[in-house]
C-alpha atoms as an extended CHARMM CRD file, in Angstrom:
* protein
*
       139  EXT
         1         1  UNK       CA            -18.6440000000       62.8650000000      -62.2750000000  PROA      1               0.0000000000
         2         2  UNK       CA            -18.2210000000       60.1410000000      -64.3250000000  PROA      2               0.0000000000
         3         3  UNK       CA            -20.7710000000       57.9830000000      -66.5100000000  PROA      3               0.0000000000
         4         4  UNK       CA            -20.6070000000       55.2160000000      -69.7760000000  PROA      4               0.0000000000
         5         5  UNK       CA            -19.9150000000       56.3550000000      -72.8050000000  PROA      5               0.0000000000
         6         6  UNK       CA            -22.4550000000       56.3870000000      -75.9220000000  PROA      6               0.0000000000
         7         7  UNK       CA            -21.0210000000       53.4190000000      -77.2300000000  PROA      7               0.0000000000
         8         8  UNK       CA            -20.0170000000       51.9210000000      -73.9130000000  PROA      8               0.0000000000
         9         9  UNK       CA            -21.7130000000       48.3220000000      -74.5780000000  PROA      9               0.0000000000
        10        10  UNK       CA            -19.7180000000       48.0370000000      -78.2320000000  PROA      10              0.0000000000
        11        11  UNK       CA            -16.5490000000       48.6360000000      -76.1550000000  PROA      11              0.0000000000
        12        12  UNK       CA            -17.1190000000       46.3770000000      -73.5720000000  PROA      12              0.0000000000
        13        13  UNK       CA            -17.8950000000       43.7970000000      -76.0630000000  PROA      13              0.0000000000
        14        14  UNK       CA            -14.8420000000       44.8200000000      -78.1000000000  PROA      14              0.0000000000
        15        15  UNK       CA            -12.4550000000       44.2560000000      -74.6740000000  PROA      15              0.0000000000
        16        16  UNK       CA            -13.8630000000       41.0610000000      -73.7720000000  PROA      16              0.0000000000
        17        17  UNK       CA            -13.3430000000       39.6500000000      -76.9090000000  PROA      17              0.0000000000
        18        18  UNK       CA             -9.5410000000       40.5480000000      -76.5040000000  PROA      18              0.0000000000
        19        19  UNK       CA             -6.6700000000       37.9800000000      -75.2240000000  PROA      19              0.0000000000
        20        20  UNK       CA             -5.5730000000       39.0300000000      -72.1810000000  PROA      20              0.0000000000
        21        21  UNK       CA             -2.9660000000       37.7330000000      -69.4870000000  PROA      21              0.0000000000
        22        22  UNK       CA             -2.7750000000       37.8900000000      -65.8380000000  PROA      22              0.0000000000
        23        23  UNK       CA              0.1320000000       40.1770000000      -64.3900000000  PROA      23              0.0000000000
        24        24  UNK       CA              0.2340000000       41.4110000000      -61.1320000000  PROA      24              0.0000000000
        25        25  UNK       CA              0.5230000000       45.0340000000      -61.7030000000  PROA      25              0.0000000000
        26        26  UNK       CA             -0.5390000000       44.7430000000      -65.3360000000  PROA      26              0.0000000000
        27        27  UNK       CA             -3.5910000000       42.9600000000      -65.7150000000  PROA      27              0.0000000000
        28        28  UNK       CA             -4.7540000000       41.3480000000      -62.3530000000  PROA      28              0.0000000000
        29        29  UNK       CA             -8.0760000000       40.8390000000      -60.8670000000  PROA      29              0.0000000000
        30        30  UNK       CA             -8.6210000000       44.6680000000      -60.1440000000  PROA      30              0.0000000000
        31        31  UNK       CA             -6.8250000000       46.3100000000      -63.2850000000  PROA      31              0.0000000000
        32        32  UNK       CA             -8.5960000000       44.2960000000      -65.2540000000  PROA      32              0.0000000000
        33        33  UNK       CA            -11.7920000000       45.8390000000      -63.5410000000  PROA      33              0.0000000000
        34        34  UNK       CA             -9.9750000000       48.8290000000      -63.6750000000  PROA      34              0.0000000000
        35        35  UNK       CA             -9.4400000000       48.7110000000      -67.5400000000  PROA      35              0.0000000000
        36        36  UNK       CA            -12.7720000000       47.6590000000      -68.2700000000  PROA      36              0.0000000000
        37        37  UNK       CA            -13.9150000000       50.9850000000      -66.1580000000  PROA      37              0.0000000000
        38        38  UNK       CA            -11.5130000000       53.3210000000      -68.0780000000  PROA      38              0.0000000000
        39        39  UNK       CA            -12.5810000000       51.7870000000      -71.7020000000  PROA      39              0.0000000000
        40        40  UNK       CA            -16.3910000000       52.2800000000      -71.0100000000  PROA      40              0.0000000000
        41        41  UNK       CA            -15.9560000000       55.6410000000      -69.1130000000  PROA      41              0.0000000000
        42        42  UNK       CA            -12.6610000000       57.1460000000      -69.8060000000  PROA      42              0.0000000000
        43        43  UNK       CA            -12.1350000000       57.6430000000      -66.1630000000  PROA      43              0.0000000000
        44        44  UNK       CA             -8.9490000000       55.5830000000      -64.9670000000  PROA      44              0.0000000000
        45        45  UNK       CA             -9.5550000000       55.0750000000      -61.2630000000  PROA      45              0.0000000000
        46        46  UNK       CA             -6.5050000000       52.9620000000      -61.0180000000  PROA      46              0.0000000000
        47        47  UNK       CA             -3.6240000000       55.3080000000      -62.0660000000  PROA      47              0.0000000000
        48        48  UNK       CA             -2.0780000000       55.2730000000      -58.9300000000  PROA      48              0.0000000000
        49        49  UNK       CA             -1.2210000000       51.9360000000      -58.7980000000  PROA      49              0.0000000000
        50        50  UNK       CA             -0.6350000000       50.6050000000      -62.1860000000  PROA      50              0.0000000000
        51        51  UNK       CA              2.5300000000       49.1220000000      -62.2950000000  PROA      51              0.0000000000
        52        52  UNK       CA              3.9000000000       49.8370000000      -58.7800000000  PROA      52              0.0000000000
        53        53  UNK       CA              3.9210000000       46.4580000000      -57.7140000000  PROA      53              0.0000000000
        54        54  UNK       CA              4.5480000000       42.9320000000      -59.3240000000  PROA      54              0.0000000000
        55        55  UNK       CA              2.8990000000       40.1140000000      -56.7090000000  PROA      55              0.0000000000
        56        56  UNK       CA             -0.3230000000       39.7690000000      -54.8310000000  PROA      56              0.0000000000
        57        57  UNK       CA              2.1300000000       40.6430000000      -51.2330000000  PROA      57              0.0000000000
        58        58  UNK       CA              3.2850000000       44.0200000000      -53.5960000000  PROA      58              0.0000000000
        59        59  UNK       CA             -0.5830000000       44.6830000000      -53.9860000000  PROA      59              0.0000000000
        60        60  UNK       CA             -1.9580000000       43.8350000000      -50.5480000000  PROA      60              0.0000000000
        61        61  UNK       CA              1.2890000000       46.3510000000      -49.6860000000  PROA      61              0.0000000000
        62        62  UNK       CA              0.3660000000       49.0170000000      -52.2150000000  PROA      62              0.0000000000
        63        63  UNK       CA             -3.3940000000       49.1600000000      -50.5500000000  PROA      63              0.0000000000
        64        64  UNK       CA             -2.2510000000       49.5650000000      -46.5970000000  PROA      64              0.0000000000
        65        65  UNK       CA              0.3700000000       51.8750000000      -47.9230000000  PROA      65              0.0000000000
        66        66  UNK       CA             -2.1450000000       54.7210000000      -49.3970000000  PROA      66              0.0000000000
        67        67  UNK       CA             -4.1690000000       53.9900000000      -45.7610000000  PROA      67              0.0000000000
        68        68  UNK       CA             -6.7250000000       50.9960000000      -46.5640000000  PROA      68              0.0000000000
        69        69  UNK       CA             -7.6090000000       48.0390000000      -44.4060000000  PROA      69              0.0000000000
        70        70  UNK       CA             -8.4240000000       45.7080000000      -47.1320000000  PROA      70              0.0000000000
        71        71  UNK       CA             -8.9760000000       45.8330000000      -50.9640000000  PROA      71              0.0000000000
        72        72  UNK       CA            -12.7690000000       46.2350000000      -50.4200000000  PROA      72              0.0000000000
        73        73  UNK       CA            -12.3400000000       49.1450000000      -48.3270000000  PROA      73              0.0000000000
        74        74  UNK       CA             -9.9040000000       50.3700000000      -51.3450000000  PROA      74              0.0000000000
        75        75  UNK       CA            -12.7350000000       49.3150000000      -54.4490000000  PROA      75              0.0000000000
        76        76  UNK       CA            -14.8680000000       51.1570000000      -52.5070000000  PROA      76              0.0000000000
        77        77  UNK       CA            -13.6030000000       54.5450000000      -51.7830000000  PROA      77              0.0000000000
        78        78  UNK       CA            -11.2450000000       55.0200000000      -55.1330000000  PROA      78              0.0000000000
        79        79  UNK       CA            -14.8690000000       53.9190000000      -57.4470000000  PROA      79              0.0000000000
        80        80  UNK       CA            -16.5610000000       56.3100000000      -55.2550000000  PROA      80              0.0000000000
        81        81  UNK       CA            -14.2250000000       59.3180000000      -55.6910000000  PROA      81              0.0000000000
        82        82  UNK       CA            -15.6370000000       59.0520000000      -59.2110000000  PROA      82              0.0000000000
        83        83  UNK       CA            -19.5100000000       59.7690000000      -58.2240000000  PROA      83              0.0000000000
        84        84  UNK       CA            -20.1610000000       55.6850000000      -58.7490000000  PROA      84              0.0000000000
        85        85  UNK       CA            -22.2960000000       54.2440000000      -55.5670000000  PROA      85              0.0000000000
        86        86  UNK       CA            -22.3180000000       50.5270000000      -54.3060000000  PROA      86              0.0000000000
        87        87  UNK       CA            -25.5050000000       48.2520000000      -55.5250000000  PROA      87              0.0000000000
        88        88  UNK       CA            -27.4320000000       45.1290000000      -54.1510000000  PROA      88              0.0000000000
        89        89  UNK       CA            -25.5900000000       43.1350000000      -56.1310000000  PROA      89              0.0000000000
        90        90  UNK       CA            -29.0590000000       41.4810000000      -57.4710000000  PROA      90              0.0000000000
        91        91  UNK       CA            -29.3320000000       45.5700000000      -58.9550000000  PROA      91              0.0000000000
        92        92  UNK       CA            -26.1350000000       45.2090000000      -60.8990000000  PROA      92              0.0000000000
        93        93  UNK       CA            -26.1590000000       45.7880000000      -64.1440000000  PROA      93              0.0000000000
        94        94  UNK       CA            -24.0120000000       44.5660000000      -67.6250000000  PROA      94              0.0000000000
        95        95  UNK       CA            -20.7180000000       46.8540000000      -67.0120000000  PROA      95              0.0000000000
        96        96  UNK       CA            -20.7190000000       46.8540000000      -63.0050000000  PROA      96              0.0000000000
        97        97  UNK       CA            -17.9690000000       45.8450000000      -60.6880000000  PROA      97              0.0000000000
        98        98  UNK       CA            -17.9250000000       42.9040000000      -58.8940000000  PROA      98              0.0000000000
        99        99  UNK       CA            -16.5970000000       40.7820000000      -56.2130000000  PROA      99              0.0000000000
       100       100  UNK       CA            -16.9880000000       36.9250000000      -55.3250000000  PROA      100             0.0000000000
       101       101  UNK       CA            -15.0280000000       35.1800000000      -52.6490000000  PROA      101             0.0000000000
       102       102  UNK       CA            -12.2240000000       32.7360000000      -53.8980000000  PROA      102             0.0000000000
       103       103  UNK       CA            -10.5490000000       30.2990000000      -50.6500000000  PROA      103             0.0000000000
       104       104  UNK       CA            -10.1860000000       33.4620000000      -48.5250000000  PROA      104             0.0000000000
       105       105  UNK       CA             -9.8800000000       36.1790000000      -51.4710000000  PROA      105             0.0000000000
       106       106  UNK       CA            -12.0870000000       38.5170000000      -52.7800000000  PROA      106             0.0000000000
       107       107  UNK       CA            -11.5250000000       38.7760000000      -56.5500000000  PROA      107             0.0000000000
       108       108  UNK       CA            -13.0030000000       41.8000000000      -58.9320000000  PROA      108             0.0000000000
       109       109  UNK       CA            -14.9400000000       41.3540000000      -62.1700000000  PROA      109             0.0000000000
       110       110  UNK       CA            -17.0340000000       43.1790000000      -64.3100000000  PROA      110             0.0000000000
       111       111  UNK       CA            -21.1540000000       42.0610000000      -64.4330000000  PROA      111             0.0000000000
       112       112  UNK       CA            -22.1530000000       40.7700000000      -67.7800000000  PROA      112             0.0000000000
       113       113  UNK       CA            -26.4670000000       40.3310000000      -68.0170000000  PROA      113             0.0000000000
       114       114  UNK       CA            -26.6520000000       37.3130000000      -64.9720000000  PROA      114             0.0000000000
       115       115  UNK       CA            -22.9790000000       36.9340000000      -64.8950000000  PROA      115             0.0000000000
       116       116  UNK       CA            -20.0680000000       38.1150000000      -63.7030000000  PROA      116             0.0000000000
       117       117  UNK       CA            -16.7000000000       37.5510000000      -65.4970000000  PROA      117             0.0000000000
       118       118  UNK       CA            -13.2420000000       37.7480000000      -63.7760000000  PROA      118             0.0000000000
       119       119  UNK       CA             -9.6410000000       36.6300000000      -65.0310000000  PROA      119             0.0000000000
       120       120  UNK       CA             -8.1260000000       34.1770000000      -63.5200000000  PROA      120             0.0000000000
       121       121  UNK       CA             -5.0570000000       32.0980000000      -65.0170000000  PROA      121             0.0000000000
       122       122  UNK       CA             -4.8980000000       34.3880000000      -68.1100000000  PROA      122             0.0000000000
       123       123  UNK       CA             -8.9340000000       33.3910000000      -69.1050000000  PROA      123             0.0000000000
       124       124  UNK       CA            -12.0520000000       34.6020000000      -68.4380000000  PROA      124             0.0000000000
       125       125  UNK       CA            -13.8330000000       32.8370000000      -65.6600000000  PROA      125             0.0000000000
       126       126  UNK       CA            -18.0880000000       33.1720000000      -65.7590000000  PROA      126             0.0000000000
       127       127  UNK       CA            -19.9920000000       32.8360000000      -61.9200000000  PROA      127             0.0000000000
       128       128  UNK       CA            -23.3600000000       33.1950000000      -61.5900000000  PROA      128             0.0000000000
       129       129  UNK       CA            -25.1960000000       36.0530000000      -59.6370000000  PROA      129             0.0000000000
       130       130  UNK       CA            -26.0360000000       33.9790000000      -56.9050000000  PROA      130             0.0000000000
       131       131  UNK       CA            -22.2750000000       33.7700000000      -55.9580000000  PROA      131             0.0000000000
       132       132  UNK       CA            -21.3760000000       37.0370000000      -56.3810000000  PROA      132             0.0000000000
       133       133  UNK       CA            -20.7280000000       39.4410000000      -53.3860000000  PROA      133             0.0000000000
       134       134  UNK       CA            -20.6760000000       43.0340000000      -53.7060000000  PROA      134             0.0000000000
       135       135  UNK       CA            -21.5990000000       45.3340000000      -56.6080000000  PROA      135             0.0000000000
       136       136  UNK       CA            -20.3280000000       49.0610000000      -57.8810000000  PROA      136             0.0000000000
       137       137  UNK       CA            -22.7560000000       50.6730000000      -60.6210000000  PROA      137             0.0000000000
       138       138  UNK       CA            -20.5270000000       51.9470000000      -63.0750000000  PROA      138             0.0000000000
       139       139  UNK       CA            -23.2660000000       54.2220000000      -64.4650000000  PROA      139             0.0000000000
């Protein structure tokens, strides 16, 4: 199943050092995740929904339409068709998925050492573990 790549922690250094801007579709919350995932793994466990919808409604849409409840139910089950489990999220580790809990959204981002970092608004936003929700090892 899948695992990080030799040079994984170059790469995800390398892609957070990159511009990037929000798009629903493109480079939201989740692709974003997503990206990060298929850069440090070569595994890309979004493919199904890259650029099939264009708003957060199109999304939410998308994920009832292939049969989930929610877009945690859908993080969860798509990362784990690749052999990656859920985490405490005080386990996670640099490279992890994760989620914290925006007005009544869950967002995605990727776990830096204490950190988490998510786009939002076309820049990289930083939260602290402590605020963090739920954790994927990407390992």
């Amino acid at each position: 199943m899948g695992k990080r790549l030799d040079n994984w922690l170059i790469i995800l250094a390398n892609e957070l050092n990159k511009p990037r801007k929000f798009a629903w579709g493109i480079e939201d919350c989740c692709l974003f995740s997503a990206n990060i995932i298929k850069s440090i793994t070569n595994i890309d466990i979004a493919k199904k929904y890259r650029g099939k919808y264009k708003t957060k409604i199109g999304a939410f849409r998308l994920i009832k339409r292939f049969g989930y409840n929610n877009l945690i139910e859908c993080i969860d089950t798509e990362i784990k068709k690749h052999g990656f489990e859920r985490v405490n999220i005080n386990m996670a580790q640099k490279g992890d998925v994760v989620t914290k809990k925006i007005d009544n959204d869950e967002i995605v981002g990727i776990m830096l050492d204490d950190v988490g970092v998510f786009l939002q608004n076309d820049k990289y936003v930083y939260t602290k573990r402590i605020e963090l929700n739920l954790a994927w090892g990407i390992r």
